[in-house]
N, C-alpha and C positions, 0 to 999 in steps of 0.2 A: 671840290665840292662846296655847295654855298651853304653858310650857317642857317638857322633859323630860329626866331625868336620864338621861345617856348610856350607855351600856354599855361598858365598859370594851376596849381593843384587845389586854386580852392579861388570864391568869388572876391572882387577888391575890397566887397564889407568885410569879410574876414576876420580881419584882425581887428576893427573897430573896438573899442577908442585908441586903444595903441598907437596904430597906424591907420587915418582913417581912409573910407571909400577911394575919396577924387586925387589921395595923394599917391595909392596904388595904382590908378587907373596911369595919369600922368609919366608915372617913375617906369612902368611898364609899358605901356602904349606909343608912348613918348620918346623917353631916354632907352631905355633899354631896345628898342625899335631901330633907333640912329644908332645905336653902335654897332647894331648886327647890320644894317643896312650899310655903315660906312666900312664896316669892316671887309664885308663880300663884295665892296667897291673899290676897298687898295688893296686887296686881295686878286682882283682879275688879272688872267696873262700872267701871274706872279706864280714861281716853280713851287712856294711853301701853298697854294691853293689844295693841296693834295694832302697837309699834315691834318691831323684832330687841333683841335685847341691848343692841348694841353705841349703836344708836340712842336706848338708856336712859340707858346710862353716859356717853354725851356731851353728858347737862344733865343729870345727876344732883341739882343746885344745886337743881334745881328739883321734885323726888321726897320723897318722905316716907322719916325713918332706915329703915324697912321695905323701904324699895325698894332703897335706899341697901346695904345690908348682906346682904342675900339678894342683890341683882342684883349685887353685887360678888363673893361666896360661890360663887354661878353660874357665874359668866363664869371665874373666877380657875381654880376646879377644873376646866372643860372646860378650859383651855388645859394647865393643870397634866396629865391623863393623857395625853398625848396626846405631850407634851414627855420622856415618860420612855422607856427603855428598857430592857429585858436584858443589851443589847449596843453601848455606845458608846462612838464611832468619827469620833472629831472630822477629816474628813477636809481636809487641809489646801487641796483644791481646791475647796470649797465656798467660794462667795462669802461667805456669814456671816465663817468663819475669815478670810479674805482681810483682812474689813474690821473683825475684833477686830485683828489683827495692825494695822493702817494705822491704825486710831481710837481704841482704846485700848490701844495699847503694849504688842499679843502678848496670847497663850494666859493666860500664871502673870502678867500683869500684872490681866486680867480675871477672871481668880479671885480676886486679894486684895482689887481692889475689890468683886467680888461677897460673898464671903465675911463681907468687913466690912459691907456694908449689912444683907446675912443676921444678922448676931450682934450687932451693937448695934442692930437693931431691939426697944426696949424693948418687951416685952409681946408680944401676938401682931401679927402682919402676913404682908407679903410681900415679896421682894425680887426685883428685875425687870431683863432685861436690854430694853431696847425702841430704837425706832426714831423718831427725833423727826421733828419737820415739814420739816425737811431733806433725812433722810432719812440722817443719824446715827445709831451707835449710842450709846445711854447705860445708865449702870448707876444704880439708883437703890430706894427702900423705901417701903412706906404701912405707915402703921396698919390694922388688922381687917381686911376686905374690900376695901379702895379699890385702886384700881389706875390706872396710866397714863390709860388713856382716860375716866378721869372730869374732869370739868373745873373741880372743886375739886382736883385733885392738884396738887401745890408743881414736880414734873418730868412735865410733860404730854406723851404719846407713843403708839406703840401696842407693846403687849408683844408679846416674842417666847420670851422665855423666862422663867421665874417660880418662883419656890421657895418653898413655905408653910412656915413659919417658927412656927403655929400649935403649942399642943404635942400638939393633938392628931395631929398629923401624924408624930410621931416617939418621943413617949413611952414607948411599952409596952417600943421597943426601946432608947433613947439615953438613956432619963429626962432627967436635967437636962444632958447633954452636947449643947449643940445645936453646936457647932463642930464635933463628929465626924459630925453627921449633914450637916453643910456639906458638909463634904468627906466623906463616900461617895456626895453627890448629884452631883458633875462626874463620877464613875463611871458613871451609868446617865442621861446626857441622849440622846434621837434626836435627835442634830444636824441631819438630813436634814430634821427637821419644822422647827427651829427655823430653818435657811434659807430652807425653804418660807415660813414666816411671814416671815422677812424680805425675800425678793422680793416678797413679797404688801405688806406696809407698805412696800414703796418704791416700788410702783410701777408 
C-alpha cells in the first residue's frame, strides 16, 4: 500500500508565533512530502510494502538506510502534527500528567529533562517523550529519523510525544536559537492527543 502525506488538523497560521506560517507550510509541504514520496519509492516491488509503519519501524535492522530514514521522517512527522496545538492545556486530571507527576518528578522536572535531550542532541534528531514495555514513561533522543519504535534505538518504546529538533523545523523563525524554540514548544502541545497516545501504548 502507498503512504500518504496527511493533511494537516489545523491551518499553517496556527501555531503563530510559535511556529510561524511559511515554516509550517515548508516542513509540511516540503519535507514531510519527500519522505512519504521517497519512502513509497524504496518501498516498490519490496515484500515489507504490505506492513503499516509502525510494522516497518519495528525491524528496521533489517530495511535499507532508504527505508530507514524516510520511514522514520514519516512516522516521526505524523505523530509530530497531530501532538501540536493552538491551545495548551496541560490538564492536571489527565492520566499522562498524573504519571509525568509519579514517574518523572512533576510537570518543570520533565521539561528540564525534555529540553535537555532536545538541545544537546548534536545535529539534527528528535527528542521523545514515550511509553516503555512496562508501560513507563521515558524521556529520551535519536539522531535524523530514528525514533523509539525502531529496534536499533539505544531507549526502545512507543512515542507519545516528539519534538523535531531538525533546523529545518524552526529556522526561518529561531535561526540558531534552538533552546528558545524548546521552550515556546511546551506552549502549544494537545495534551489530550498525547494522553490518548498514552492509554493507547499502555494498553
Amino acid at each position: 500500500m502507498a503512504f500518504l502525506l496527511p493533511e494537516l488538523p489545523y491551518a499553517y497560521t496556527a501555531l503563530e508565533p510559535v511556529i510561524d506560517a511559511r515554516t509550517m507550510e515548508i516542513h509540511h509541504s516540503k519535507h514531510h512530502a519527500a519522505y512519504t514520496n521517497n519512502l513509497n519509492a524504496a518501498l516498490e516491488g519490496h515484500a515489507a510494502a504490505s506492513l503499516d509503519i509502525e510494522g516497518i519501524l519495528h525491524s528496521i535492522s533489517t530495511f535499507s538506510p532508504a527505508i530507514r530514514n524516510n520511514g522514520g521522517g514519516f512516522y516521526n512527522h505524523n505523530l509530530f502534527w497531530t501532538i501540536l496545538s493552538s491551545s495548551s492545556n496541560a490538564e492536571q486530571s489527565l492520566p499522562v500528567i498524573q504519571a509525568i507527576e509519579t514517574e518523572l518528578g512533576g510537570m518543570e522536572a520533565f521539561k528540564t529533562a525534555f529540553s535537555q535531550a532536545a538541545a544537546t542532541r548534536f545535529g539534527s534528531g528528535w527528542a521523545w517523550l514515550s511509553v516503555d514495555s512496562e508501560g513507563k514513561l521515558f524521556v529520551s533522543s535519536t539522531p535524523n529519523q530514528d525514533n523509539p519504535l525502531m529496534d536499533i534505538a539505544d531507549q526502545k518504546g512507543t512515542p507519545v510525544l516528539g519534538l523535531d529538533v531538525w533546523e529545518h523545523a524552526y529556522y526561518l523563525n529561531y535561526q540558531n536559537r534552538r533552546p528558545d524554540y524548546i521552550q515556546s514548544f511546551f506552549t502549544i502541545i494537545n495534551w489530550e492527543e498525547v494522553n490518548r497516545r498514552y492509554l493507547s501504548a499502555k494498553g
